[in-house]
DOZA-738796 format. One record per atom (N, C-alpha, C, O): chain; residue number from 1; residue in three letters; x, y, z. Coordinates in nm, 3 decimals. Layout:
BEGIN
(rec A,NUM,ALA,(X,Y,Z))
...
This chain:
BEGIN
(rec A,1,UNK,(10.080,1.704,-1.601))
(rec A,1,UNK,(10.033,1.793,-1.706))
(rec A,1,UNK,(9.890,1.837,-1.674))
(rec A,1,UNK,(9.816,1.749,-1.630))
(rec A,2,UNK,(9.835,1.972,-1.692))
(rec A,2,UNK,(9.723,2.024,-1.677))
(rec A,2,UNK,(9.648,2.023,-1.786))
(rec A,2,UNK,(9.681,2.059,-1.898))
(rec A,3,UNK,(9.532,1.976,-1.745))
(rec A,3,UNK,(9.397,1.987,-1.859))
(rec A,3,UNK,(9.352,2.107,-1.908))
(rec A,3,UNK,(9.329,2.183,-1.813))
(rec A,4,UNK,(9.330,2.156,-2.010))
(rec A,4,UNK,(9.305,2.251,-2.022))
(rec A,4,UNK,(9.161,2.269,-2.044))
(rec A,4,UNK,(9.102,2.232,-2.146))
(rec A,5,UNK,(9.098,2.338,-1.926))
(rec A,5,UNK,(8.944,2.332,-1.937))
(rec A,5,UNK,(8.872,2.395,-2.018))
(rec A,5,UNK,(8.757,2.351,-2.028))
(rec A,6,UNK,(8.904,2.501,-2.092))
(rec A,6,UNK,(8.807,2.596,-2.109))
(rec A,6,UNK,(8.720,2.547,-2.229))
(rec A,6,UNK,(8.606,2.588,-2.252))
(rec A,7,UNK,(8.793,2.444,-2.308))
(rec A,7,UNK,(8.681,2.330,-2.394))
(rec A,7,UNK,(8.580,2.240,-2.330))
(rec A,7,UNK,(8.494,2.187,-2.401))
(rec A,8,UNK,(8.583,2.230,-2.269))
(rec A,8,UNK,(8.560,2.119,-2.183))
(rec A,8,UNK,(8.398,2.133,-2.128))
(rec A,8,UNK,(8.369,2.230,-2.060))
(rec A,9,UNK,(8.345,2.079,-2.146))
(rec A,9,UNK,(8.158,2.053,-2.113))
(rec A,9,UNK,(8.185,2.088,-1.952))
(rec A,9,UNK,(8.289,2.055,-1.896))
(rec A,10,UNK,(8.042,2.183,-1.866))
(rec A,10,UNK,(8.031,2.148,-1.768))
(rec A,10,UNK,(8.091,2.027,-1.740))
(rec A,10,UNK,(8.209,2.024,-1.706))
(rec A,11,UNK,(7.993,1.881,-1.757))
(rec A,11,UNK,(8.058,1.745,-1.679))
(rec A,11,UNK,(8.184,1.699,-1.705))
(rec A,11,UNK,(8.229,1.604,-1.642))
(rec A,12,UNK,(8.253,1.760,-1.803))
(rec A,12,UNK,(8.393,1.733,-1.804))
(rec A,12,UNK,(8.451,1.761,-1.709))
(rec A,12,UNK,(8.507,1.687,-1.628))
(rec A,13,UNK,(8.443,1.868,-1.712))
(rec A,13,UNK,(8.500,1.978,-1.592))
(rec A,13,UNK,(8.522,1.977,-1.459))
(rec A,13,UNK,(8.622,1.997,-1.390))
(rec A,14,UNK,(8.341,1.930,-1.423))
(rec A,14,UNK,(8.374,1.889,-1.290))
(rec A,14,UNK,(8.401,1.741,-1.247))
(rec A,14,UNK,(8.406,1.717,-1.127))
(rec A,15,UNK,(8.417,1.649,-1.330))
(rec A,15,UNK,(8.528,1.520,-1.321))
(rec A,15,UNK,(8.642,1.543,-1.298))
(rec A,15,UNK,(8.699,1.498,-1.199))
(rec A,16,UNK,(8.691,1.612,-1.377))
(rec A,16,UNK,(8.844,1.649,-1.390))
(rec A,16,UNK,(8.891,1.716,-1.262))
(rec A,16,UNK,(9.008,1.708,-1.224))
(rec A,17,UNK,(8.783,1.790,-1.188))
(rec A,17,UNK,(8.807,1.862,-1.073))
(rec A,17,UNK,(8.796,1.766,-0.966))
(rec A,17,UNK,(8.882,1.759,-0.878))
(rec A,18,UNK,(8.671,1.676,-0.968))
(rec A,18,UNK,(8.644,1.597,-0.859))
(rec A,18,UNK,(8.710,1.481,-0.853))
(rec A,18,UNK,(8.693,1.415,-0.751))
(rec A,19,UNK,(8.800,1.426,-0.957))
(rec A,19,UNK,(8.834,1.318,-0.975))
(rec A,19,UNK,(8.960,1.289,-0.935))
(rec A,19,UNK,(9.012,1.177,-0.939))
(rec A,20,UNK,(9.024,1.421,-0.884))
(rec A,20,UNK,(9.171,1.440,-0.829))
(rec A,20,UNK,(9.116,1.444,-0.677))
(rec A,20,UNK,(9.210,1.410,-0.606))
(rec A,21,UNK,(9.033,1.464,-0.620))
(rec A,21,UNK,(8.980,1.494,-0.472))
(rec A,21,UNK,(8.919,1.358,-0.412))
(rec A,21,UNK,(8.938,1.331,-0.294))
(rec A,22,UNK,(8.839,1.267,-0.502))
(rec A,22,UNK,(8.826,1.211,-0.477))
(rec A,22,UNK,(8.822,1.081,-0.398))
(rec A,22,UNK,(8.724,1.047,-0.331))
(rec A,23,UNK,(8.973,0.988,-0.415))
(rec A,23,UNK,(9.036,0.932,-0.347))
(rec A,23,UNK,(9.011,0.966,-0.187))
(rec A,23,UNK,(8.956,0.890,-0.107))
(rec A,24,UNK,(9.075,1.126,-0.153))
(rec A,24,UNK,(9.086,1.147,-0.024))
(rec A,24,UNK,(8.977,1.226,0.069))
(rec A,24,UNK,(8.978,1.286,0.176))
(rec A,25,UNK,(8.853,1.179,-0.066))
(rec A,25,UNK,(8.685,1.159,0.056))
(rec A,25,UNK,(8.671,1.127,0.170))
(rec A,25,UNK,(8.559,1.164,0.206))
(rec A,26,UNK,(8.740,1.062,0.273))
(rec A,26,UNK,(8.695,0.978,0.394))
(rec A,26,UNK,(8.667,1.057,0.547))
(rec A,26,UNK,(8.683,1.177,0.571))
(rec A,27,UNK,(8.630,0.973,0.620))
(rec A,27,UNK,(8.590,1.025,0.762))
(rec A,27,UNK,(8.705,1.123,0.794))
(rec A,27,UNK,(8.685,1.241,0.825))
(rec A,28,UNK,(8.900,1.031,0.778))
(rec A,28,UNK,(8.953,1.079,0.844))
(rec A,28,UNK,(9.029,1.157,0.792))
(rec A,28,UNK,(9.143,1.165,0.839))
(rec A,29,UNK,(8.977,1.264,0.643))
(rec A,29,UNK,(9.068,1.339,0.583))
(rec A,29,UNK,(9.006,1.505,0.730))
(rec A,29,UNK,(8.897,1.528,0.782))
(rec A,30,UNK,(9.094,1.551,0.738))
(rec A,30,UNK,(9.017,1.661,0.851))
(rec A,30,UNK,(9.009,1.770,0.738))
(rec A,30,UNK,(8.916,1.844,0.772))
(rec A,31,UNK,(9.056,1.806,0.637))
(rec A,31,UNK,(8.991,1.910,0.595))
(rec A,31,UNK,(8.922,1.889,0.444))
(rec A,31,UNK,(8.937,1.958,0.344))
(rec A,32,UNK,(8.840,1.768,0.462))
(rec A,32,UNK,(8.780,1.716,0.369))
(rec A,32,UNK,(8.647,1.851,0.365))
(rec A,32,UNK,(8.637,1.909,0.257))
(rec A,33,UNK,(8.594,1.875,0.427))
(rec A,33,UNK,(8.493,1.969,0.417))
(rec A,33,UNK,(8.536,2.107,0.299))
(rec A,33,UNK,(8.485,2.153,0.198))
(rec A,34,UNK,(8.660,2.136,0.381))
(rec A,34,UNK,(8.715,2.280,0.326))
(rec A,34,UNK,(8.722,2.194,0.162))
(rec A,34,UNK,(8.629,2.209,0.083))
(rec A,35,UNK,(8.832,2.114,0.131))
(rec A,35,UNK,(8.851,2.023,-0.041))
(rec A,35,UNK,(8.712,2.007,-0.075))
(rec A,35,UNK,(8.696,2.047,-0.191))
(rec A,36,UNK,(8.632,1.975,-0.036))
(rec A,36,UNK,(8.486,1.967,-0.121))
(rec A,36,UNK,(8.421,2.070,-0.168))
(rec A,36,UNK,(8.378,2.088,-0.282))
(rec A,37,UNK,(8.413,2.161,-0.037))
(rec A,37,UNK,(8.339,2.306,-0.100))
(rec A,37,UNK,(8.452,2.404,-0.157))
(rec A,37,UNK,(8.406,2.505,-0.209))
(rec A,38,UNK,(8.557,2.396,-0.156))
(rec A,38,UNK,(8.635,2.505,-0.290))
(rec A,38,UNK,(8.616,2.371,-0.427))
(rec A,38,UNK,(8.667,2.394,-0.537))
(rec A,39,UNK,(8.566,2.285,-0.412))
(rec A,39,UNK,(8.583,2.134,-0.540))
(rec A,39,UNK,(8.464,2.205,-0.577))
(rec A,39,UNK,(8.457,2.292,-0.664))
(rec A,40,UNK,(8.365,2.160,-0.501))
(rec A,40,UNK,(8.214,2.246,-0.593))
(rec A,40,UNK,(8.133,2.334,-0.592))
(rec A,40,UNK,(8.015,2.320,-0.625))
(rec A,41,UNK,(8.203,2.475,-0.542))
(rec A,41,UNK,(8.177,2.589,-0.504))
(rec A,41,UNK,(8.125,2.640,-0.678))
(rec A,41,UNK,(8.016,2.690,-0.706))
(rec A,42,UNK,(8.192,2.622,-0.737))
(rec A,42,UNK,(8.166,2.705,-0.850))
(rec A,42,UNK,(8.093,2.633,-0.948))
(rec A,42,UNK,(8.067,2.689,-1.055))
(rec A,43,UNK,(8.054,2.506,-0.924))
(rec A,43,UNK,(7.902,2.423,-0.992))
(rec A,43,UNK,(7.804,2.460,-0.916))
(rec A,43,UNK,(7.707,2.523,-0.960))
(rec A,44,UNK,(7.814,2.435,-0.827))
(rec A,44,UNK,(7.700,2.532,-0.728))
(rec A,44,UNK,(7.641,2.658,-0.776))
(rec A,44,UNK,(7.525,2.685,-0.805))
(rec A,45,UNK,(7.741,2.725,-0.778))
(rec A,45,UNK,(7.757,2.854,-0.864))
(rec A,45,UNK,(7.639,2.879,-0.937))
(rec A,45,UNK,(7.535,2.942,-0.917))
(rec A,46,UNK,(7.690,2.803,-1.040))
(rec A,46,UNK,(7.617,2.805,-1.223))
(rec A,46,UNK,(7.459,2.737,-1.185))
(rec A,46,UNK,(7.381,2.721,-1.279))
(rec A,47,UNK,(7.420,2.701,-1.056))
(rec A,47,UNK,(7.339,2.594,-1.040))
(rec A,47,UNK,(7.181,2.704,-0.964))
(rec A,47,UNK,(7.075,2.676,-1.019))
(rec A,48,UNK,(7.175,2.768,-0.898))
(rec A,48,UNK,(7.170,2.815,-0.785))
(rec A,48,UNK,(7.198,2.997,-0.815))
(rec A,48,UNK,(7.297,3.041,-0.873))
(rec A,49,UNK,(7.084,3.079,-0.760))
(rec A,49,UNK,(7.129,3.200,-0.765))
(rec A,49,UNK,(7.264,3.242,-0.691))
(rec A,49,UNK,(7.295,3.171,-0.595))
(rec A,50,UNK,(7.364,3.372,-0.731))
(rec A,50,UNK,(7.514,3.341,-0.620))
(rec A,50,UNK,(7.479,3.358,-0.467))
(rec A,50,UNK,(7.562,3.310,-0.390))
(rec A,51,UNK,(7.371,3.418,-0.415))
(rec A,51,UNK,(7.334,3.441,-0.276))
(rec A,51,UNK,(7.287,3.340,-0.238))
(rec A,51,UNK,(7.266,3.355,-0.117))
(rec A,52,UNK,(7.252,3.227,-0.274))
(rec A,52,UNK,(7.255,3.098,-0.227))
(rec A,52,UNK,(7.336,2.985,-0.243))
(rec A,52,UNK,(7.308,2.873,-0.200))
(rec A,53,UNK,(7.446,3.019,-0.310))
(rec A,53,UNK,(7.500,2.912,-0.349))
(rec A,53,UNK,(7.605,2.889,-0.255))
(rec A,53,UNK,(7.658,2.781,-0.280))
(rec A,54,UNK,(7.682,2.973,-0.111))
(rec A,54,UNK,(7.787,2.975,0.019))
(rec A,54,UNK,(7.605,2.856,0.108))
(rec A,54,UNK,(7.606,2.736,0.135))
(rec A,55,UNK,(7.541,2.909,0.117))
(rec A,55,UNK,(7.453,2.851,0.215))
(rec A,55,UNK,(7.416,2.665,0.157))
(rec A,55,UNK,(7.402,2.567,0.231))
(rec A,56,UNK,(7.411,2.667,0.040))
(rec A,56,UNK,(7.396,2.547,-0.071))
(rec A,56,UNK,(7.497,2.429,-0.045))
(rec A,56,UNK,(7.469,2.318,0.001))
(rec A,57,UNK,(7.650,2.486,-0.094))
(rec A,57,UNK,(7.745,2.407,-0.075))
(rec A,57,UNK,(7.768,2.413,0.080))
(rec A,57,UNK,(7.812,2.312,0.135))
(rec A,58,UNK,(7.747,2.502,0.137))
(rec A,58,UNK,(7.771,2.437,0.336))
(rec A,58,UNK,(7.635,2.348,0.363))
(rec A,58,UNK,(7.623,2.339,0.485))
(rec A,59,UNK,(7.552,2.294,0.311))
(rec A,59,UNK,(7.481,2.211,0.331))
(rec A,59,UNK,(7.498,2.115,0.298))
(rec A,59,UNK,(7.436,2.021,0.348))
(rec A,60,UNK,(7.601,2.094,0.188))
(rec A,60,UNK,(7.613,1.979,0.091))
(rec A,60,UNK,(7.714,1.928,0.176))
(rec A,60,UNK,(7.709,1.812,0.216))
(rec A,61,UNK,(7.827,2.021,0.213))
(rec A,61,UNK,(7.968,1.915,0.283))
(rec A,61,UNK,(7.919,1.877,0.446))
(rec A,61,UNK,(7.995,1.845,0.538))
(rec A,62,UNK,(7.796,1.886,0.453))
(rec A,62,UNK,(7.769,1.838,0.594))
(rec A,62,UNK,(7.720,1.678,0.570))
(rec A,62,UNK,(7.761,1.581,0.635))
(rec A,63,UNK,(7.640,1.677,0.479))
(rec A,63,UNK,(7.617,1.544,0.475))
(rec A,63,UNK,(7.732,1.448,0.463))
(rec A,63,UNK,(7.849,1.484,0.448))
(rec A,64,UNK,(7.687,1.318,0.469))
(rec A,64,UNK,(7.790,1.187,0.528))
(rec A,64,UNK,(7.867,1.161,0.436))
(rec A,64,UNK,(7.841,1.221,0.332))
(rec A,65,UNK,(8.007,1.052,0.432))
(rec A,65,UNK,(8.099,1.090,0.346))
(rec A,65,UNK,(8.013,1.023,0.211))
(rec A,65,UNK,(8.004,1.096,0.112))
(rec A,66,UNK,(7.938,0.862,0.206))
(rec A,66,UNK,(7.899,0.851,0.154))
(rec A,66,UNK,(7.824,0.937,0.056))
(rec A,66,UNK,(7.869,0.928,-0.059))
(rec A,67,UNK,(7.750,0.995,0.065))
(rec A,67,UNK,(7.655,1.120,-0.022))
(rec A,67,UNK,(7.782,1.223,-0.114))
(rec A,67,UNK,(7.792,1.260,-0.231))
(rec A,68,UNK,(7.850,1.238,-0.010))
(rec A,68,UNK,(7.981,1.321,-0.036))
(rec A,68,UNK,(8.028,1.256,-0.179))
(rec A,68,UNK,(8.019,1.311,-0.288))
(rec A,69,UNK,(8.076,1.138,-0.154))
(rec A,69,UNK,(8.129,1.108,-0.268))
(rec A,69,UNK,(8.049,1.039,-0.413))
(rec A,69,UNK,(8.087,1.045,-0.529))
(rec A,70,UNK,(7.913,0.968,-0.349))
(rec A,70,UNK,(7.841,0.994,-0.439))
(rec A,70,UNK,(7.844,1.093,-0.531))
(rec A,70,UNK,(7.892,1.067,-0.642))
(rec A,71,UNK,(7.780,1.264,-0.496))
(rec A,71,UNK,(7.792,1.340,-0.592))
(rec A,71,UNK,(7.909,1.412,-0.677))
(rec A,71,UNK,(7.897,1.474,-0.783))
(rec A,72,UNK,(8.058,1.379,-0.584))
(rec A,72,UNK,(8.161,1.390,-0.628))
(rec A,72,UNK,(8.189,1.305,-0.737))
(rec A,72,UNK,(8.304,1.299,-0.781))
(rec A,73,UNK,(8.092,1.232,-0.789))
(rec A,73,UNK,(8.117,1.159,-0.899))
(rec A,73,UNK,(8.082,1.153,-0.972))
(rec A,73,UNK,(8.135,1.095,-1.067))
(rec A,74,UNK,(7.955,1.217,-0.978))
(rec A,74,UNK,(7.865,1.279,-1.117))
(rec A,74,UNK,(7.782,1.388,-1.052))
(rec A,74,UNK,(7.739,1.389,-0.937))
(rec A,75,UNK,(7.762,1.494,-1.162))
(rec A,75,UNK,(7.771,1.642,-1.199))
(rec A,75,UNK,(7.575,1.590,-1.215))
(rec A,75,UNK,(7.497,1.686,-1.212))
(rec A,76,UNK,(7.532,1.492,-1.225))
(rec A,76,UNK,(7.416,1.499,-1.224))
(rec A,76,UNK,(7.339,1.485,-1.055))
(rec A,76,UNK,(7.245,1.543,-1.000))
(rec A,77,UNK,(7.431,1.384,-1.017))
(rec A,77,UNK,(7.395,1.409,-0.847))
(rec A,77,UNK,(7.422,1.472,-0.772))
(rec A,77,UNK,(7.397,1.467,-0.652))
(rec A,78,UNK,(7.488,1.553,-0.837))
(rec A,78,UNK,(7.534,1.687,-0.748))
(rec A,78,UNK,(7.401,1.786,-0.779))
(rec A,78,UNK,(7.348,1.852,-0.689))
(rec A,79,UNK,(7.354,1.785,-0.922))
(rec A,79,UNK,(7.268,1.879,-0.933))
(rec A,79,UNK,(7.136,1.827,-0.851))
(rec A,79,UNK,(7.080,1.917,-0.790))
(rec A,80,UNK,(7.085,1.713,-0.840))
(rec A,80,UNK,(6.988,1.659,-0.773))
(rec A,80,UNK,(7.020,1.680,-0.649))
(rec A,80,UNK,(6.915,1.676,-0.585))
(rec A,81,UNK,(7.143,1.708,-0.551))
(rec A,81,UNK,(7.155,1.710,-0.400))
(rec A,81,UNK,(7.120,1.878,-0.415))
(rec A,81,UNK,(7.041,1.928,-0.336))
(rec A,82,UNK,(7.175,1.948,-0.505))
(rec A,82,UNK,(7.158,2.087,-0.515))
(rec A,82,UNK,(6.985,2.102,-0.504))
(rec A,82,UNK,(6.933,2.171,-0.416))
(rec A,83,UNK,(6.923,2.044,-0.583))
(rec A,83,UNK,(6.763,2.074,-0.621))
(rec A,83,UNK,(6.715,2.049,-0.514))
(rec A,83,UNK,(6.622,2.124,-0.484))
(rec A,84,UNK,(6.751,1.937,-0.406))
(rec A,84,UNK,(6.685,1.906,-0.250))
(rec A,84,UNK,(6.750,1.999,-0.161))
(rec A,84,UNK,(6.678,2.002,-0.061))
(rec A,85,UNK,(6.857,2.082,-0.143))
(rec A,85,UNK,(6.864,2.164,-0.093))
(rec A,85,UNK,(6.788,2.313,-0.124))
(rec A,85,UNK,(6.780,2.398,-0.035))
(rec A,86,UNK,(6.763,2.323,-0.184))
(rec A,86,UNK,(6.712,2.479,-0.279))
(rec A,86,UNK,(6.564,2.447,-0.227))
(rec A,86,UNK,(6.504,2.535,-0.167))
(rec A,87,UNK,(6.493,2.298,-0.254))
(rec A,87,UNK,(6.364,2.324,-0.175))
(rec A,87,UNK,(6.363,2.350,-0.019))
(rec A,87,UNK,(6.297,2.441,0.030))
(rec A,88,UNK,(6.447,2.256,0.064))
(rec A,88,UNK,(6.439,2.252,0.167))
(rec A,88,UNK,(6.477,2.408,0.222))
(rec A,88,UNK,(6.434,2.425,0.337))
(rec A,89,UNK,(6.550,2.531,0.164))
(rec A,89,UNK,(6.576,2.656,0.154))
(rec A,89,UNK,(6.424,2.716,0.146))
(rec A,89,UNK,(6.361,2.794,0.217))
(rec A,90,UNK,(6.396,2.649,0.037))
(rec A,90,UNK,(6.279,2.768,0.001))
(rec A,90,UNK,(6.149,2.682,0.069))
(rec A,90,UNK,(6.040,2.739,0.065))
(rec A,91,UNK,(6.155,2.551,0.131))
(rec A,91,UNK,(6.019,2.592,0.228))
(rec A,91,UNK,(6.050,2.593,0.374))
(rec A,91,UNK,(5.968,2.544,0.452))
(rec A,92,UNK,(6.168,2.647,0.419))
(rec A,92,UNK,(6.196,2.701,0.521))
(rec A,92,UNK,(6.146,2.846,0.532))
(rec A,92,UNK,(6.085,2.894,0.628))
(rec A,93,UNK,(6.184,2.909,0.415))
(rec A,93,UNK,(6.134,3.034,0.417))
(rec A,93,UNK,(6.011,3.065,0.364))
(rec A,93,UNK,(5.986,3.176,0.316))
(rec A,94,UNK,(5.950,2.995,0.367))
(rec A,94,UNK,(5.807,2.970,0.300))
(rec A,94,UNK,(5.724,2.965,0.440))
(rec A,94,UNK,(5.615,3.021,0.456))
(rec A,95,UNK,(5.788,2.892,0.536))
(rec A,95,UNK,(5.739,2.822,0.691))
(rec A,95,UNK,(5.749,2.959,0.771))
(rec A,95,UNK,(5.663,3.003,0.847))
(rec A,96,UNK,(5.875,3.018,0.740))
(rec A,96,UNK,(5.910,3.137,0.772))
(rec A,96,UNK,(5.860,3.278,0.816))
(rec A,96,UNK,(5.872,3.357,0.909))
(rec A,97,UNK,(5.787,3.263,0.681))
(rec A,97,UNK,(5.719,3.390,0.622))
(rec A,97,UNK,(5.583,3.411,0.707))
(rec A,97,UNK,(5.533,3.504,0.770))
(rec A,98,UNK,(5.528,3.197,0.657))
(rec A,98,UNK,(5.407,3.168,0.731))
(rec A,98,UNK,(5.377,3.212,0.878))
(rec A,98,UNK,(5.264,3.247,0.914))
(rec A,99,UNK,(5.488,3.208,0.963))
(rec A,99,UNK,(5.468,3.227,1.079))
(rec A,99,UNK,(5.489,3.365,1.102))
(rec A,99,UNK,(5.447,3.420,1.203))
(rec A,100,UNK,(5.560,3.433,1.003))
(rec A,100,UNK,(5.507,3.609,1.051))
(rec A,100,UNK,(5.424,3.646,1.011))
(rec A,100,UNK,(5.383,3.753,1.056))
(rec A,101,UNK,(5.360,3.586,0.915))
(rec A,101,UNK,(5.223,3.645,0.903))
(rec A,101,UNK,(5.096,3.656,0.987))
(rec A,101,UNK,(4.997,3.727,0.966))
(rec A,102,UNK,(5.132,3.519,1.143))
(rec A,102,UNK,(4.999,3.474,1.243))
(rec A,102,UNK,(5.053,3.570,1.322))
(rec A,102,UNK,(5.002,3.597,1.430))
């Protein structure tokens, strides 16, 4: 039977999403990358302007499975892996900028 989300709090939501994916987190799922980023493509989303949010979540499914499933388990560490990516974005291009300006 399907949940019907559209009541459902952000963190409901993405439990209900991550909590079916979960289980098959590991080294040797091979298209664990692709299941993670369509899993939190669209928290990302809401998180993140949309022109950053393809560059955001391909940063996120690179890290180790551990981290992986860490934030696959709460909608709050996902937003905290999101907030360390978005800086590390923006003082890249900060470093960026710096060096066309010399």
């Amino acid at each position: 039977m399907q949940q019907n989300t559209a009541n459902m709090t952000p963190n409901q939501k993405y439990v209900t999403v991550t909590q079916k994916l979960l289980p098959s987190v590991t080294d040797r799922n091979p298209y664990l990358k692709d299941q993670v980023g369509q899993a939190i493509f669209e928290f990302v989303n809401m998180m993140v302007p949309p022109e950053r949010a393809p560059k955001i979540t391909g940063m996120l499914i690179e890290l180790p499975v551990d981290q992986i499933k860490a934030f696959m388990g709460d909608l709050q560490a996902l937003r905290d892996k999101v907030n360390e990516a978005t800086t590390l974005i923006d003082q890249a291009e900060k470093q960026g900028l710096n060096t066309q300006m010399q």
